[in-house]
N, C-alpha and C positions, 0 to 999 in steps of 0.2 A: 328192805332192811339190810342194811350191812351184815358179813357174815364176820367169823370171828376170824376167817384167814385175812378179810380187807382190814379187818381195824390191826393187824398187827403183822404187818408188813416188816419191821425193825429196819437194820440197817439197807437191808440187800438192794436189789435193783430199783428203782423209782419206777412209781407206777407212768412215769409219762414215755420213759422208755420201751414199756412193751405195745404202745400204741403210736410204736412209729417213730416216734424224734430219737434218731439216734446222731450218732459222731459227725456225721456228715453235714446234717442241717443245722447242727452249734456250728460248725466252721464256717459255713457260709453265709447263717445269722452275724457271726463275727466280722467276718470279711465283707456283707454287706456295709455296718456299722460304719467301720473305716474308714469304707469311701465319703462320707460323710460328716463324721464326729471325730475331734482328740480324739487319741486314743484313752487318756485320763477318763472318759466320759463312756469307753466301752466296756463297763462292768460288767460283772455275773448277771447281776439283775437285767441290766438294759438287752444284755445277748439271749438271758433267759425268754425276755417280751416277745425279742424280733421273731425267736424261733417258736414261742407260744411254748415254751418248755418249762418245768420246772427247774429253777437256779440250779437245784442240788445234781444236776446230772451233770453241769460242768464238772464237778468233784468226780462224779462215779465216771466218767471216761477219761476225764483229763487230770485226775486228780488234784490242778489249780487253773487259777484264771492265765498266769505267764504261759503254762503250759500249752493251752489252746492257744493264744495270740503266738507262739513261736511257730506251731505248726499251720497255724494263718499265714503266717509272711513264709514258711517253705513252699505252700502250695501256692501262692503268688509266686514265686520265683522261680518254681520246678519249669513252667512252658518257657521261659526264658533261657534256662538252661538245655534247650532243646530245639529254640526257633531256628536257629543260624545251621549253617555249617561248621563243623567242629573246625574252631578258629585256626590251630595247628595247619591245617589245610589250605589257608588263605595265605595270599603274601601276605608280610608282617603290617602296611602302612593296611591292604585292604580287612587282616586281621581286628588291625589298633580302630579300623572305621567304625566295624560288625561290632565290636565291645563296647565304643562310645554310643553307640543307637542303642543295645540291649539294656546299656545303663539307664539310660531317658523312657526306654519301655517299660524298667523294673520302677522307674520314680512313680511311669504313671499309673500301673496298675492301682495300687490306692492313696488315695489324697494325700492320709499323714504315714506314710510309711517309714521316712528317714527318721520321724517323729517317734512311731513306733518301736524304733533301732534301739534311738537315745535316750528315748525318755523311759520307754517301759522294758524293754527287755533286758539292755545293758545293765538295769539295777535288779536283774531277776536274783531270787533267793537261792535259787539251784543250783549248784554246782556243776551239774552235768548241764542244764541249759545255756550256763554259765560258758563253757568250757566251747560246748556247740556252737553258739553263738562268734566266740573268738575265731574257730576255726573258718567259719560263714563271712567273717569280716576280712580275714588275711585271702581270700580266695582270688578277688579281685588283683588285688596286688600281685599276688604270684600270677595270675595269668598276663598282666603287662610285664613282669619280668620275663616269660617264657616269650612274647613276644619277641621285646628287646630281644632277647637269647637267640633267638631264631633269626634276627637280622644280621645280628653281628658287625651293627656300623653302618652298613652296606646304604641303607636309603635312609634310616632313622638319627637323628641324633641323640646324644644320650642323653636320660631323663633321670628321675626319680620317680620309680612306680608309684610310692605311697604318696607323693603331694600331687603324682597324675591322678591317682582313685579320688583323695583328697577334693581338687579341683572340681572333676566330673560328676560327683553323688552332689558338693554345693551348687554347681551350674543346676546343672538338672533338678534339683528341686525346689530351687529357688521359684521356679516360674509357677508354683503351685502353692508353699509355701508364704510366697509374697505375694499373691493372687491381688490381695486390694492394690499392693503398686503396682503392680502391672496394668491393673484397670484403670489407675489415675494417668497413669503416662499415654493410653491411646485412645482414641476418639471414642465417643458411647456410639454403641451397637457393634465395637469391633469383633468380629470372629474370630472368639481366641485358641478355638481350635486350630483351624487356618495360622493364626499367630504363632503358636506356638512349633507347629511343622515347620514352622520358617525359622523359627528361633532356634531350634532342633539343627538345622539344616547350616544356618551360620556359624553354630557352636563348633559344632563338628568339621566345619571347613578352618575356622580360626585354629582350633588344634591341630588338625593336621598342615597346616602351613606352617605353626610354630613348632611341629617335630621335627619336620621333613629336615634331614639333614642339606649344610651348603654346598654348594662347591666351592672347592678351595680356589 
């Protein structure tokens, strides 16, 4: 028999909380999701399923659903901001290389990520997510301007950072994004793992050939 402290539990913590599900397995129920589904499609409910939790503890730790999905896509991008050698350290062309492969790494940690940018975040109700967010999106751009900065002419020639980030987040997600044309364009069975290192690998050579300053 239920006692009268279980039937009247009221607002406070969820009972699925104290048996274990906490921040950590919604983020990663989340983050699984992703890899998989729109994001339109990773609701409270479905991220509730994956983790076996009740919905209502997205509320009780994250207070909303954008909430969790922002701190999804930080912890996807936090090892990226960590993989490389701090770029400052690199020449500027071997710098501009380490940024264009950490982009194509950050696409491919999950399926609909740039989707997740565009579609769900950007329209977040938050203000301060809101705001986060901005600051998360101008980061790119300033680091090809400190680049640039850092060359000063010397090997580079001059760009626009914002239609270089521009360019590189479309490349790079296009190959996952457009997953059925890519399948229609190569033979069946092609390894698009394998494909896409290589498409990685051409990207990245075509930019750096169309930087690389001339000689006069």
């Amino acid at each position: 028999m239920s006692t009268n402290t279980e039937r009247k539990r009221g607002k406070g913590r969820p009972i699925a909380a104290e048996k274990g599900v906490g921040r950590e397995a919604l983020i990663a129920a989340a983050r699984k999701l992703l890899q998989a589904l729109p994001p339109a499609q990773v609701t409270i409910a479905a991220i509730g399923r994956e983790a076996g939790a009740d919905p209502a503890l997205i509320r009780y730790y994250f207070g909303n659903r954008e909430t969790l999905l922002f701190e999804v896509a930080q912890q996807i991008a936090q090892p990226e901001h960590s993989a490389d050698s701090p770029l400052d350290d690199l020449k500027p062309v071997a710098g501009l290389e380490a940024f264009i492969h950490r982009t194509f790494r950050f696409t491919r940690s999950a399926k609909y990520m740039q989707r997740l940018m565009a579609e769900e975040l950007s329209n977040a109700k938050s203000p301060e997510i809101q705001q986060k967010l901005r600051e998360w999106q101008h980061e790119p751009v300033a680091i090809y301007d400190r680049i640039k900065g850092n060359d000063d002419g010397e090997t580079l020639a001059d760009f626009d950072s914002l239609f270089l980030h521009l360019a590189v987040i479309g490349i790079a997600d296009f190959f996952h994004s457009g997953a059925p044309v890519v399948k229609m364009l190569v033979p069946d069975g092609t390894d698009l793992v394998e494909l896409e290192k290589r498409y990685e690998a051409f990207v990245v050579r075509l930019l750096l050939d169309g930087l690389k300053k001339r000689a006069q």
